[in-house]
KOLVO-354919 format. One record per residue (C-alpha): residue in three letters; x, y negated, z. Coordinates in steps of 0.2 Angstrom, whole numbers, plus 5000, padded with zeros to 4 digits. Example, Ala and Ser with C-alpha at 12.3 -4.5 7.8 and 13.67 -1.06 7.14 Angstrom:
2
<pt residuo="ALA" X="5062" Y="5022" Z="5039"/>
<pt residuo="SER" X="5068" Y="5005" Z="5036"/>
END
This chain:
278
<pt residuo="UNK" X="6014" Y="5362" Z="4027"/>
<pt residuo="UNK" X="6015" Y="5375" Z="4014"/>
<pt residuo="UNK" X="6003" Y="5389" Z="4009"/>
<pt residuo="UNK" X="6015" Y="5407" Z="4009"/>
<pt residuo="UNK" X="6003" Y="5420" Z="3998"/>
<pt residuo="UNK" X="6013" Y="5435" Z="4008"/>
<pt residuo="UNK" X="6004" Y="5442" Z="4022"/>
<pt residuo="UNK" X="6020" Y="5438" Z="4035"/>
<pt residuo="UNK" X="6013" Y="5422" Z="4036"/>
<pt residuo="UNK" X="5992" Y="5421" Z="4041"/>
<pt residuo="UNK" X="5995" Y="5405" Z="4051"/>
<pt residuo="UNK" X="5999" Y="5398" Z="4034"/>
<pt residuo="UNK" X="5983" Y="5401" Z="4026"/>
<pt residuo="UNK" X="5975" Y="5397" Z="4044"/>
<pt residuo="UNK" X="5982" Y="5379" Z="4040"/>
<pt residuo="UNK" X="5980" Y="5378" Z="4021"/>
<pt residuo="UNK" X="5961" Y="5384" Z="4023"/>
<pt residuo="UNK" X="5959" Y="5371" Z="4038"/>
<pt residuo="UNK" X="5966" Y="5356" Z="4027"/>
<pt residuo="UNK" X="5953" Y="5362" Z="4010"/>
<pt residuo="UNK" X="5939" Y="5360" Z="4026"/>
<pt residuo="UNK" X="5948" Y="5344" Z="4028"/>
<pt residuo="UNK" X="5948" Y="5339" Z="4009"/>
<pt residuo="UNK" X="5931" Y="5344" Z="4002"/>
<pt residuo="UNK" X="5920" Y="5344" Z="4020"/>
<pt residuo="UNK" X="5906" Y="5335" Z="4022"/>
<pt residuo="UNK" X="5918" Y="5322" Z="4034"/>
<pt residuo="UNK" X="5929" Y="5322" Z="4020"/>
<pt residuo="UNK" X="5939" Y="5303" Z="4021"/>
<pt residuo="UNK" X="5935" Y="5294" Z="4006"/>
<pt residuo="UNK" X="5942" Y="5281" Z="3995"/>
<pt residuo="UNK" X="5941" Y="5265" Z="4000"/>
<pt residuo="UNK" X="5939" Y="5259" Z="3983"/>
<pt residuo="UNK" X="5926" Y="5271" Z="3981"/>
<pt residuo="UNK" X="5935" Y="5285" Z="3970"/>
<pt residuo="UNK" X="5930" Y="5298" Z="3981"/>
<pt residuo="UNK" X="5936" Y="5310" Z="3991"/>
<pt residuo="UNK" X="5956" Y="5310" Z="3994"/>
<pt residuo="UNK" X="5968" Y="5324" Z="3992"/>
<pt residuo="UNK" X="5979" Y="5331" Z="4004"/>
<pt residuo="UNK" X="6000" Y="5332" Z="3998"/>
<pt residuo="UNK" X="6014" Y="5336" Z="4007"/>
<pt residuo="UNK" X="6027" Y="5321" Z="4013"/>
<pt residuo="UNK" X="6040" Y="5325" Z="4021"/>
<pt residuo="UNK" X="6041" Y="5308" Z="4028"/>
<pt residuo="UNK" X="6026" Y="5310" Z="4037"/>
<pt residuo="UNK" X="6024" Y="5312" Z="4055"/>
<pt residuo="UNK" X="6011" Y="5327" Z="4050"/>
<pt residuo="UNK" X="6020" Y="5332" Z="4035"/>
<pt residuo="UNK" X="6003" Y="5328" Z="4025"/>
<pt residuo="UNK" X="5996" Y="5315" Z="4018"/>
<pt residuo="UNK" X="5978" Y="5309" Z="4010"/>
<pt residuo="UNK" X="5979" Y="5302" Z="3993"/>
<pt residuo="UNK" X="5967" Y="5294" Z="3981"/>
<pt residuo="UNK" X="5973" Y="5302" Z="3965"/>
<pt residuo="UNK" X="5966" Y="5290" Z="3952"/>
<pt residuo="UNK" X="5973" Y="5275" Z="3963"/>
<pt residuo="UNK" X="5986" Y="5283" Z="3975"/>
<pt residuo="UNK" X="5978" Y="5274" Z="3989"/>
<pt residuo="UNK" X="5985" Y="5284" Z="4005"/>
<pt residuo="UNK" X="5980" Y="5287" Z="4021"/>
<pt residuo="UNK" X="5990" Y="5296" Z="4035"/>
<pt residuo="UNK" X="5982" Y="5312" Z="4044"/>
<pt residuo="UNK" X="5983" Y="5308" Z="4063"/>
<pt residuo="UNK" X="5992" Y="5321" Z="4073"/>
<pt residuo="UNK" X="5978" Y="5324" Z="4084"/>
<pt residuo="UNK" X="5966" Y="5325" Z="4069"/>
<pt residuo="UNK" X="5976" Y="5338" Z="4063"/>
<pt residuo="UNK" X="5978" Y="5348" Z="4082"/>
<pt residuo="UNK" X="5958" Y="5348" Z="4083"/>
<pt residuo="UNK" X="5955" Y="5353" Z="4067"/>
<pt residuo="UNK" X="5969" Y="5369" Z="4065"/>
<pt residuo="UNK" X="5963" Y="5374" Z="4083"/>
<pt residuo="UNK" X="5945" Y="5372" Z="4084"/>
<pt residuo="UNK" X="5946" Y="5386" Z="4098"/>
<pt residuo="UNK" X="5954" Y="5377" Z="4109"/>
<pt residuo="UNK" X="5950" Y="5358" Z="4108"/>
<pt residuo="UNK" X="5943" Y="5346" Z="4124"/>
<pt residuo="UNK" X="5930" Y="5337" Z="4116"/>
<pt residuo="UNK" X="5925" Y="5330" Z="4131"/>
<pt residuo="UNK" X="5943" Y="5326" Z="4137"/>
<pt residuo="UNK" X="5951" Y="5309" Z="4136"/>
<pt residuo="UNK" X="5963" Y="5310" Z="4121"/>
<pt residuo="UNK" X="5976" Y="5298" Z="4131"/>
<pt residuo="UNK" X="5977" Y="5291" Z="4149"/>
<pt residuo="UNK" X="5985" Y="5276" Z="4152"/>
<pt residuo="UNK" X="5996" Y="5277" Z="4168"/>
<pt residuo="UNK" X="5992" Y="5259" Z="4170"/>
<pt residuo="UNK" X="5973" Y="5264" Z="4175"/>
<pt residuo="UNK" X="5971" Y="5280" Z="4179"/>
<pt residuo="UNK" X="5953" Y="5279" Z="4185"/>
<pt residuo="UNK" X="5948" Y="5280" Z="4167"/>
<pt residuo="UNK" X="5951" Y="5301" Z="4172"/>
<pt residuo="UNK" X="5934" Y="5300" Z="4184"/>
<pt residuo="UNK" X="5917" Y="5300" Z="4174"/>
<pt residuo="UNK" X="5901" Y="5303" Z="4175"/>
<pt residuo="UNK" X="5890" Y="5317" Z="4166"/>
<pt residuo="UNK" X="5874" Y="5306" Z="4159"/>
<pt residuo="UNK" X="5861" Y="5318" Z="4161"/>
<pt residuo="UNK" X="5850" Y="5323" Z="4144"/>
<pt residuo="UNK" X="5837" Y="5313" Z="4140"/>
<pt residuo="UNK" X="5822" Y="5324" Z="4133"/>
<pt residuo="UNK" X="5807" Y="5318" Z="4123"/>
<pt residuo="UNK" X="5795" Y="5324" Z="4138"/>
<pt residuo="UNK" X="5804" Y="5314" Z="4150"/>
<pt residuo="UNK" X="5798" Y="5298" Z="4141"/>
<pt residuo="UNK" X="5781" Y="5302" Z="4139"/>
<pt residuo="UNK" X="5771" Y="5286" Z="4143"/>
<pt residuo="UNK" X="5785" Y="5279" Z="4151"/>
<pt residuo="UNK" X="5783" Y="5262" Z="4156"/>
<pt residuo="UNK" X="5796" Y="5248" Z="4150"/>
<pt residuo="UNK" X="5799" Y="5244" Z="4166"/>
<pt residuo="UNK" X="5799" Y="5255" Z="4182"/>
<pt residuo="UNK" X="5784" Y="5253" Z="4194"/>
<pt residuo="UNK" X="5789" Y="5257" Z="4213"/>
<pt residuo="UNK" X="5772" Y="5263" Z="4222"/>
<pt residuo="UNK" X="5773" Y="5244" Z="4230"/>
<pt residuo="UNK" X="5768" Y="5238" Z="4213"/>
<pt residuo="UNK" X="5754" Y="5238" Z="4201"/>
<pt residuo="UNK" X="5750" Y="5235" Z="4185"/>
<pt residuo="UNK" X="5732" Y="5228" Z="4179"/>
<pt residuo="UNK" X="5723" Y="5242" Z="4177"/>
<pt residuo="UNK" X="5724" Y="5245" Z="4196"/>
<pt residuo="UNK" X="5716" Y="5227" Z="4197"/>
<pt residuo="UNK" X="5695" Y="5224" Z="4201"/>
<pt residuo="UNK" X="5687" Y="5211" Z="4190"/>
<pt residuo="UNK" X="5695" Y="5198" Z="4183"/>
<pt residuo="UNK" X="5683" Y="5186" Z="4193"/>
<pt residuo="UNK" X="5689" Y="5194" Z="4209"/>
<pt residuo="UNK" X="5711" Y="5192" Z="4206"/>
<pt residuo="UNK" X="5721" Y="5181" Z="4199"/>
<pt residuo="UNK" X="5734" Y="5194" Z="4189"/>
<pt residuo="UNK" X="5739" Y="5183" Z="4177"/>
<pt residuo="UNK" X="5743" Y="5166" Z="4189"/>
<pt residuo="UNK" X="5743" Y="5171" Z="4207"/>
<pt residuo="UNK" X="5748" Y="5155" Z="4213"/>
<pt residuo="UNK" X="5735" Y="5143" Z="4206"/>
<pt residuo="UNK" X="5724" Y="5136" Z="4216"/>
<pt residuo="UNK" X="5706" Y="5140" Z="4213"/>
<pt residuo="UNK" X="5694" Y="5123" Z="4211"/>
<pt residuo="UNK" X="5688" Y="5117" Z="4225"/>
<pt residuo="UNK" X="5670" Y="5123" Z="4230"/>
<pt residuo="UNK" X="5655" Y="5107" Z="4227"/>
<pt residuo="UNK" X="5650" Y="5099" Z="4241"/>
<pt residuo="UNK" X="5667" Y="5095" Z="4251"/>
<pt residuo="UNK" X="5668" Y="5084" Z="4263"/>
<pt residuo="UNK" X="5682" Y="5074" Z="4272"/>
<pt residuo="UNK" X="5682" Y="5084" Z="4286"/>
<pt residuo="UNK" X="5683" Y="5101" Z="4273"/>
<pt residuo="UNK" X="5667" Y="5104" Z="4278"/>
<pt residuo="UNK" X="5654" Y="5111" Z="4263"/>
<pt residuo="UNK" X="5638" Y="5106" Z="4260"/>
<pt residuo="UNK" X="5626" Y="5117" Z="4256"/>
<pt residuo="UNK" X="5608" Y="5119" Z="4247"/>
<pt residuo="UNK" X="5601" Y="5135" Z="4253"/>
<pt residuo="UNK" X="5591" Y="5134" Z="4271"/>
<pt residuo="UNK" X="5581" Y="5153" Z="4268"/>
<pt residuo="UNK" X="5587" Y="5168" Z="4265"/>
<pt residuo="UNK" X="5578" Y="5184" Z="4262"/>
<pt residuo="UNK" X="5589" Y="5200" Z="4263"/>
<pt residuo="UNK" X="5604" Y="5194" Z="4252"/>
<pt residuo="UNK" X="5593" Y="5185" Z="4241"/>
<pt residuo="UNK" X="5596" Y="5165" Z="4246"/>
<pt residuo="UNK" X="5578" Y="5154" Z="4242"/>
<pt residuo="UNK" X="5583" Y="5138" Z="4235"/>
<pt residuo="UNK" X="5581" Y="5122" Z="4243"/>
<pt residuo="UNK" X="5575" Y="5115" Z="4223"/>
<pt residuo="UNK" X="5561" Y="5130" Z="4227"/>
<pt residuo="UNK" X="5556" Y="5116" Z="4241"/>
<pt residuo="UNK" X="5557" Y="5104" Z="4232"/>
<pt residuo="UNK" X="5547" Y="5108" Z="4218"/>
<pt residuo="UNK" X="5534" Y="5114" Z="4228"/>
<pt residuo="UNK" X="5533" Y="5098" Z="4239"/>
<pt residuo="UNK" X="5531" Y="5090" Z="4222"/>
<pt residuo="UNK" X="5516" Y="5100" Z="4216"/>
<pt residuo="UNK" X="5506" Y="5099" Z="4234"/>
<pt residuo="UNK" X="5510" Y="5078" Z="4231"/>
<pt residuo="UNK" X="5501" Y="5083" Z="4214"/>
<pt residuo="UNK" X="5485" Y="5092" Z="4222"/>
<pt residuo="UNK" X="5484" Y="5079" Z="4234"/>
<pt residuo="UNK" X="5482" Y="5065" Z="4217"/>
<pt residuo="UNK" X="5471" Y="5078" Z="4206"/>
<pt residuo="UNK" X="5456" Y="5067" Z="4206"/>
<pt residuo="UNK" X="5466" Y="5054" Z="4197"/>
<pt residuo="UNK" X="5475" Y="5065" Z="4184"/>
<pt residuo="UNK" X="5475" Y="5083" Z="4182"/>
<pt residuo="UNK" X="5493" Y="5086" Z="4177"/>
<pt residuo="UNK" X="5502" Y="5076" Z="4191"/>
<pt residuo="UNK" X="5505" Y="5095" Z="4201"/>
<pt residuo="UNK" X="5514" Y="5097" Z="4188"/>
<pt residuo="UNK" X="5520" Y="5082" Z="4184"/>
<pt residuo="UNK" X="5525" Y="5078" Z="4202"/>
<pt residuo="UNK" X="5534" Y="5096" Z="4206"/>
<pt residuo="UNK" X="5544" Y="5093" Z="4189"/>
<pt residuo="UNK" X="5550" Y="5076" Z="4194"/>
<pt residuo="UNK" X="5555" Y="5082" Z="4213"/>
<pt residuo="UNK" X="5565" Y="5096" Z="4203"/>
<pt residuo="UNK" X="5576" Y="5087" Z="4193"/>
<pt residuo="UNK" X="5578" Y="5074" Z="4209"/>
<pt residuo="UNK" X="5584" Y="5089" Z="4219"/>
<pt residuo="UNK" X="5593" Y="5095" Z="4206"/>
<pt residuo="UNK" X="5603" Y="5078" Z="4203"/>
<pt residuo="UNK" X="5604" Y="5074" Z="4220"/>
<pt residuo="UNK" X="5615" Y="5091" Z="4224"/>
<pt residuo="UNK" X="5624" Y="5088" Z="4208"/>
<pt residuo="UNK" X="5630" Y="5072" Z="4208"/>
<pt residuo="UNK" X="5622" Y="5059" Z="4223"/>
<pt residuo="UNK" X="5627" Y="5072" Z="4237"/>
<pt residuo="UNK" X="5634" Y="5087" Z="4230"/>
<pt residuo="UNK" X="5631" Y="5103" Z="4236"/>
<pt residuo="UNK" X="5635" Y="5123" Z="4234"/>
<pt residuo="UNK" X="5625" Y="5137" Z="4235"/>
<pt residuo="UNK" X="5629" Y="5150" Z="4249"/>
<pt residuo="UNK" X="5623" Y="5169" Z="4251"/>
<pt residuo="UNK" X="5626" Y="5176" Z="4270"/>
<pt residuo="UNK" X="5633" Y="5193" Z="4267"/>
<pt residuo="UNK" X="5641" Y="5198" Z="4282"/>
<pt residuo="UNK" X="5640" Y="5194" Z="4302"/>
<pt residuo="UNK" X="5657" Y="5198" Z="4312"/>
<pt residuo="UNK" X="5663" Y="5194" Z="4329"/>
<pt residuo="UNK" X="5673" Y="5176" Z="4329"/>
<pt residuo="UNK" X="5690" Y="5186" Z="4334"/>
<pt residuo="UNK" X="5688" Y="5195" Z="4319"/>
<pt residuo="UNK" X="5691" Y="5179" Z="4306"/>
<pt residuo="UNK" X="5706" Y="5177" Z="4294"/>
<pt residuo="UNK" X="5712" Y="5164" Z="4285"/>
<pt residuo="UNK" X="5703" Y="5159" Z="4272"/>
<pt residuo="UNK" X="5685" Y="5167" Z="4278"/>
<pt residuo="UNK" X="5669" Y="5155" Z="4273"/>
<pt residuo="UNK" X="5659" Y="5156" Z="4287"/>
<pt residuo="UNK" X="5645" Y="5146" Z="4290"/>
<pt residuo="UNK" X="5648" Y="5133" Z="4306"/>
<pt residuo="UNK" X="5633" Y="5131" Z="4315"/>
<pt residuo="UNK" X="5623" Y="5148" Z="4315"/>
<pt residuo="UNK" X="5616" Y="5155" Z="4300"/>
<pt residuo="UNK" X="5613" Y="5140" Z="4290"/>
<pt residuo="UNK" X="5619" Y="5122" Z="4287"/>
<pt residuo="UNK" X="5637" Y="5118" Z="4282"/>
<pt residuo="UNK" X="5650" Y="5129" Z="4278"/>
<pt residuo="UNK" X="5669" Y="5131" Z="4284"/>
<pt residuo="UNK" X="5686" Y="5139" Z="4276"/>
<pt residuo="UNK" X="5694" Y="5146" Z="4291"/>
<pt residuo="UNK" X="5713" Y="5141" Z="4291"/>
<pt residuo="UNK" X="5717" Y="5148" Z="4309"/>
<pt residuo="UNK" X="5711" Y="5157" Z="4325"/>
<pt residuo="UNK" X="5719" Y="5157" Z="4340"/>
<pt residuo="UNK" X="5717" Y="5166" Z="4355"/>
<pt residuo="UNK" X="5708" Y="5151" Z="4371"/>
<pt residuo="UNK" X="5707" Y="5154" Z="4390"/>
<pt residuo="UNK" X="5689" Y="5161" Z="4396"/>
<pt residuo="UNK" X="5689" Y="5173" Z="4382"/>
<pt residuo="UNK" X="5686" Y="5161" Z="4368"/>
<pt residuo="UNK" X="5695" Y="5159" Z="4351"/>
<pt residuo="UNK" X="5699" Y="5142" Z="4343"/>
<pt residuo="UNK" X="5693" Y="5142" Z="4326"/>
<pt residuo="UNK" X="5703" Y="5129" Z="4315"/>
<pt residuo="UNK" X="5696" Y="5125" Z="4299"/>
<pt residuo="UNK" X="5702" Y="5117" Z="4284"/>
<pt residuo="UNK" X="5700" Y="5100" Z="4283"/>
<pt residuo="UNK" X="5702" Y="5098" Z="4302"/>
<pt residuo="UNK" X="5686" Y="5103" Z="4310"/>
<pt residuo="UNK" X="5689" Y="5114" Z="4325"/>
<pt residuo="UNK" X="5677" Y="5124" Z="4336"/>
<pt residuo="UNK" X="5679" Y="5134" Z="4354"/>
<pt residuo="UNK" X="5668" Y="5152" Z="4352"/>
<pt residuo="UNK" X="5666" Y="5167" Z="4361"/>
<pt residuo="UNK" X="5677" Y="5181" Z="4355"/>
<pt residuo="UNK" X="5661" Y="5190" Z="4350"/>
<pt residuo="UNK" X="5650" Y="5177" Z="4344"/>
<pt residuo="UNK" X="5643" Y="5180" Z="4328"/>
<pt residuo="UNK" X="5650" Y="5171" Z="4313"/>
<pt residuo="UNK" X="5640" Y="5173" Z="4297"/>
<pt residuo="UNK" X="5652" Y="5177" Z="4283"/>
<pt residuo="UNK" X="5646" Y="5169" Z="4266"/>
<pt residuo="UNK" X="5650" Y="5168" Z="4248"/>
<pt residuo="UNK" X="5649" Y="5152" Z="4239"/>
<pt residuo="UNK" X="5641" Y="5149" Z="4222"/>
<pt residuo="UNK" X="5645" Y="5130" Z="4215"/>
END
């Protein structure tokens, strides 16, 4: 590929200034032995006619034909164009156009893509309330469980939402005991109401354990779910875990609690929902 100086001949300058671009560009191929740049020569023996050469090692490098095609007609190149398709798999013709990502589109983008049936933990309540991290461990079982799942319980009084505990009793027993005995000391009131504390308070710990309940909500019986504590006999005394309720004849519900105990009610009898405090 020769370079004619006449004006007959403006492909010729087309290709010799193409093939300098080629030489001295910034994509220029290099020596692999680190000499630089190669140089462009004729060779007749070369499929292109041209060839790259070191020339302080003569290291060479062949100038691919449709290296050559894309750079002397930048005009009319397919960039986006399979160089080659193989007739053995022709489906490599269909693609696909992978839309632009921009840097707006990955604002805050999560790792992972959140369908609207998900959440993520800020959408959780307090931690006492879930279990984001473990949902499927069992929480500890509430003191005061009985064989028969039942829950024994401290507080027989409640005032509004605020429960009076049964130790408040106790203590008070303790100091009247006290009042009754003044004559002989004057401290056993309270002598006597501390010592009936710490009884009730060991007795509900350890001899017969027993948890606090608060009544917080009053719902017909057909209205239960599993899981509901609800106290069993009326507002006070023992507490359940509701595991299932079923519909009964006479317009009654069977209330199945866990552990075993099971009770006929009225589908509009009034349960007392309560929260537990062990």
């Amino acid at each position: 590929m020769v370079n004619n100086a006449d004006d007959n001949h403006p492909t010729d300058r087309h290709h010799a200034s193409a093939l300098r671009i080629l030489e001295n560009g910034p994509h220029a191929p290099q020596c692999p032995h680190g000499h630089g740049p190669l140089t462009t020569v004729t060779d007749h023996d070369a499929p292109t006619g041209v060839v790259m050469v070191c020339p302080q090692c003569g290291q060479r490098r062949d100038t691919e034909v449709t290296m050559l095609r894309t750079l002397l007609n930048p005009d009319h190149t397919g960039f986006n164009q399979p160089l080659a398709i193989p007739t053995e798999n022709p489906s490599v013709t269909d693609t696909t156009e992978i839309p632009r990502v921009r840097p707006e589109d990955t604002h805050r983008e999560p790792l992972g893509k959140i369908t609207p049936r998900e959440t993520t933990r800020d959408d959780l309540a307090d931690a006492e309330e879930t279990y984001f991290d473990a949902p499927e461990q069992p929480t500890a079982a509430p003191r005061g469980r009985r064989p028969d799942g039942t829950i024994r319980t401290t507080g027989w009084l409640q005032l509004g939402k605020i429960p009076i505990s049964s130790g408040l009793w106790a203590a008070l027993t303790g100091a009247a005991l006290g009042l009754a005995l003044i004559d002989l000391q004057a401290w056993l009131p309270l002598l006597l109401a501390a010592a009936a504390f710490a009884a009730w308070f060991a007795t509900t710990r350890w001899l017969r354990p027993a948890s606090t309940a608060t009544n917080v909500e009053q719902i017909n019986a057909d209205e239960l779910l599993p899981g509901d504590a609800v106290r069993i006999y009326g507002p006070i005394g023992p507490v359940g875990i509701v595991d299932q309720v079923t519909p009964a004849n006479n317009q009654q519900v069977l209330v199945r609690y866990s552990g075993g105990t099971q009770r006929f009610l009225s589908e509009d009898a009034h349960c007392h929902l309560v929260q537990l405090h062990s």
